[in-house]
C-alpha positions in Angstrom: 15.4 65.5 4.1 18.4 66.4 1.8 18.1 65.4 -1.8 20.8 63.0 -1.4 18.9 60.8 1.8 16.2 60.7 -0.5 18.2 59.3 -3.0 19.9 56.9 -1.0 16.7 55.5 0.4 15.1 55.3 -2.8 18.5 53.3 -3.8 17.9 51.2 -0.4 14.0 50.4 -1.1 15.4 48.9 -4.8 17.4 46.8 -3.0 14.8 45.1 -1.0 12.4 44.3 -3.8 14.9 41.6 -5.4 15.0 39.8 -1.9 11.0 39.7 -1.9 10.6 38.5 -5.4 13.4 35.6 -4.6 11.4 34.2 -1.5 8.1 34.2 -3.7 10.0 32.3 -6.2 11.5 30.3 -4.0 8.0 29.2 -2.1 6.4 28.9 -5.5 9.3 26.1 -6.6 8.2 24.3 -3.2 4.7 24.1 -3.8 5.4 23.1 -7.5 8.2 20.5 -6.2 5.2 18.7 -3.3 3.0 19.2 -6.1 5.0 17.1 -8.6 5.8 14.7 -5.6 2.0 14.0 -5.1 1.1 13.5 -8.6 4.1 10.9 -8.6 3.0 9.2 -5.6 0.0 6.8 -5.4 -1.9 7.6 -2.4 -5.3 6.2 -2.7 -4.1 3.2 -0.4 -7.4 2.4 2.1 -6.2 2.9 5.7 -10.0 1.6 7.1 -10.0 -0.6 3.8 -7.2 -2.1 5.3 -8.1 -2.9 8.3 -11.3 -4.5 6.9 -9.5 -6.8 5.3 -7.5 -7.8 8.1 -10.5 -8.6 10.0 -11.5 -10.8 7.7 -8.6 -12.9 7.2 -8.9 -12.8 11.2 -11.7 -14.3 10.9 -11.3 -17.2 7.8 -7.9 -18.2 10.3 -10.2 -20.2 12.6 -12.6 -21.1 9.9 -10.4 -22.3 7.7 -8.3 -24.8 10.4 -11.5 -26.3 11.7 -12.1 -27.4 8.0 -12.2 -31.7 7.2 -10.2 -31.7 4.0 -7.4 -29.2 2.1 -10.2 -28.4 -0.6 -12.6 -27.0 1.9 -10.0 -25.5 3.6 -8.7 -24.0 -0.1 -12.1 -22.6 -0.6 -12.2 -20.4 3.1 -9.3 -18.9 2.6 -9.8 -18.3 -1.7 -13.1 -17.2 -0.3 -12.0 -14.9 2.1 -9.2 -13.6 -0.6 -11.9 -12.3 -2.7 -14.2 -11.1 -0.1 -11.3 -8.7 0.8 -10.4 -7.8 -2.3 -13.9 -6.2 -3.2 -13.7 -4.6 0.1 -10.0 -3.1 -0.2 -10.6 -1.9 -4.3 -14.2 -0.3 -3.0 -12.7 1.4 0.0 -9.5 2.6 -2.5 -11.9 4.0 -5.3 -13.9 5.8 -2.4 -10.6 7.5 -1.2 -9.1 8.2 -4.4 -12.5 9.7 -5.3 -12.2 11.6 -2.0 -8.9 12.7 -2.9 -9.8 14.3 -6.2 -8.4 11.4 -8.0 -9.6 8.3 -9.8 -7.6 4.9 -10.0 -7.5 5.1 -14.0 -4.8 7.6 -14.2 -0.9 6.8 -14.9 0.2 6.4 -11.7 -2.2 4.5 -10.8 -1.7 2.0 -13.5 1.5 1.7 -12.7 1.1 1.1 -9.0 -1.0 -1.8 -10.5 1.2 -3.4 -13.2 3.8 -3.2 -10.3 1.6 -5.6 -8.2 -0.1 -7.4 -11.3 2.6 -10.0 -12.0 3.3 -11.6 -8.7 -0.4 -12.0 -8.2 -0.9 -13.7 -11.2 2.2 -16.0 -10.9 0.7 -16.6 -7.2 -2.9 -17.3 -8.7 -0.9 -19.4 -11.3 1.3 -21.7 -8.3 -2.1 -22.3 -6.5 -3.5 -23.9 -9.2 -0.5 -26.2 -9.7 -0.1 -26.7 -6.1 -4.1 -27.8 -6.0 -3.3 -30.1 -8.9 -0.6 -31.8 -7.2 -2.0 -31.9 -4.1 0.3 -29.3 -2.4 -1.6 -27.6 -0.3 1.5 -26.9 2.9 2.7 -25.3 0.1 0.5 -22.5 -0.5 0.8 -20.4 2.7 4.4 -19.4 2.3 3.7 -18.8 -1.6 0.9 -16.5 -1.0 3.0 -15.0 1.5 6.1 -14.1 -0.3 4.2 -13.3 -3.6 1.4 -11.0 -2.2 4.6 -8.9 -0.4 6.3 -9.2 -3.7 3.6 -7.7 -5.2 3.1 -5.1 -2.1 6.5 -3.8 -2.3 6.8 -4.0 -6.2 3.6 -1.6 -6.4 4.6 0.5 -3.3 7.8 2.1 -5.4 4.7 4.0 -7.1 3.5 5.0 -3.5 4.5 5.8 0.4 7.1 4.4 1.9 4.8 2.7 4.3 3.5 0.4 1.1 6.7 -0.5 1.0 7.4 -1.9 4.5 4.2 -3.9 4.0 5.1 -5.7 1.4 8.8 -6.5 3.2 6.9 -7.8 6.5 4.7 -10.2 4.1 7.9 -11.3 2.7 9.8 -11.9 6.0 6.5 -13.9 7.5 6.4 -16.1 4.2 9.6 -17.0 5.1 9.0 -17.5 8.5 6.1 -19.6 7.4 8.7 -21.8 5.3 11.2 -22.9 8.3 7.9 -23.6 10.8 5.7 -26.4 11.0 3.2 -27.0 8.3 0.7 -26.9 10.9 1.2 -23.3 11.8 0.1 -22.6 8.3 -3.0 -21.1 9.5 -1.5 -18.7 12.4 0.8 -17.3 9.6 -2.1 -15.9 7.5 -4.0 -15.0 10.2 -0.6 -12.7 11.4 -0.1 -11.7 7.6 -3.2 -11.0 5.7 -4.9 -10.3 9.7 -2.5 -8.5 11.9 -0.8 -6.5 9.3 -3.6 -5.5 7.3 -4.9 -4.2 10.9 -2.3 -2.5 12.1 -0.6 -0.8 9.0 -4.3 0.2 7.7 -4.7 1.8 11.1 -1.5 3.7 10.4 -2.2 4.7 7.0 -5.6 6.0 7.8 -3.9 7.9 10.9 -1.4 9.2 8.9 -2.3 9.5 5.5 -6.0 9.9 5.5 -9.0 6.9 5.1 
C-alpha cells in the first residue's frame, strides 16, 4: 500500500468517527427525553386496584336499592366509597413502591391537588343535598365531580386517566336526563363497570 492509500484511509476512518459519536448522542438525548417524560408523568395508577374497586361498587348497586329509606341507602354507597378508597390508595402506594417511587414526591402531589378540589366540593354538595333532603340529586353530582376530579388529576398522568374521568363525566350526565330511579344502575356502570374495565387495561398495559 502506497503512502498516499494509507493516507486516504486514515482520512476516511476520521470521517466515520463523527457519524458514531452523533448516533450515541442522539440515543443518549432519547433515553434522557423518556426519562424526563416519566418523571413528569404520574404512573402509580392501580390497574388490579381498580378493578377492586369496581367490584365493590358492583356490589353496594344491589345493596344499596334494596335499602327502606335514602339515609340507609346514603350510608351503602358512602360506605362502599370509603371501603374503595382504602383499597385503591393501598393498591397505588404498593405500585408506586414497586415502581421505585413513593406518592410524596412532586408529581405526585400534583396529580393529587388536581383531583383534591372536586372531591371536596362533591363531599361538600352531599352534605347539603342530605340536609335538604336531595338525595336524586347525588348520583349525577358524584358523577360529574369524581370525573372532574379524574381528568383534572390525569393531566399529571396517562392519557388513559384522562378518558376515565371524561366517561364519568358523560354517564353523570346521562344520569341527569334519566329517571331518578336509574340512580342506582348509573353507579353501578360508573364507579362498577369502569373501574373494571379501565383497571383491567391499565394493569395490562401499564403494569399492576
Amino acid at each position: 500500500m502506497t503512502p498516499k492509500e494509507v493516507a486516504r484511509g486514515s482520512r476516511d476512518e476520521g470521517r466515520v468517527k463523527p457519524s458514531s459519536v452523533g448516533d450515541h448522542a442522539a440515543e443518549n438525548l432519547v433515553y434522557i427525553r423518556q426519562a424526563m417524560e416519566r418523571s413528569a408523568t404520574f404512573t402509580s395508577i392501580p390497574g388490579a386496584g381498580g378493578v377492586a374497586m369496581g367490584v365493590i361498587a358492583l356490589a353496594a348497586s344491589p345493596v344499596a336499592a334494596r335499602q327502606s329509606s335514602d339515609d340507609r341507602w346514603l350510608a351503602v354507597w358512602l360506605g362502599a366509597a370509603t371501603i374503595a378508597a382504602i383499597v385503591g390508595l393501598i393498591a397505588m402506594a404498593r405500585k408506586a413502591k414497586r415502581g421505585g417511587g413513593n406518592l410524596t414526591g412532586g408529581i405526585a402531589r400534583r396529580f393529587a391537588l388536581g383531583m383534591a378540589a372536586p372531591f371536596v366540593a362533591g363531599a361538600a354538595i352531599t352534605y347539603e343535598l342530605w340536609a335538604v333532603r336531595s338525595f336524586n340529586v347525588m348520583v349525577p353530582a358524584w358523577l360529574l365531580l369524581y370525573g372532574a376530579g379524574v381528568l383534572t388529576g390525569g393531566i399529571f398522568s396517562v392519557p388513559v386517566v384522562r378518558a376515565i374521568g371524561l366517561c364519568f363525566m358523560a354517564l353523570g350526565i346521562a344520569a341527569i336526563v334519566s329517571p331518578p330511579e336509574w340512580g342506582d344502575v348509573w353507579l353501578g356502570i360508573g364507579f362498577g363497570g369502569l373501574h373494571i374495565g379501565f383497571g383491567a387495561y391499565i394493569a395490562r398495559n401499564y403494569g399492576g
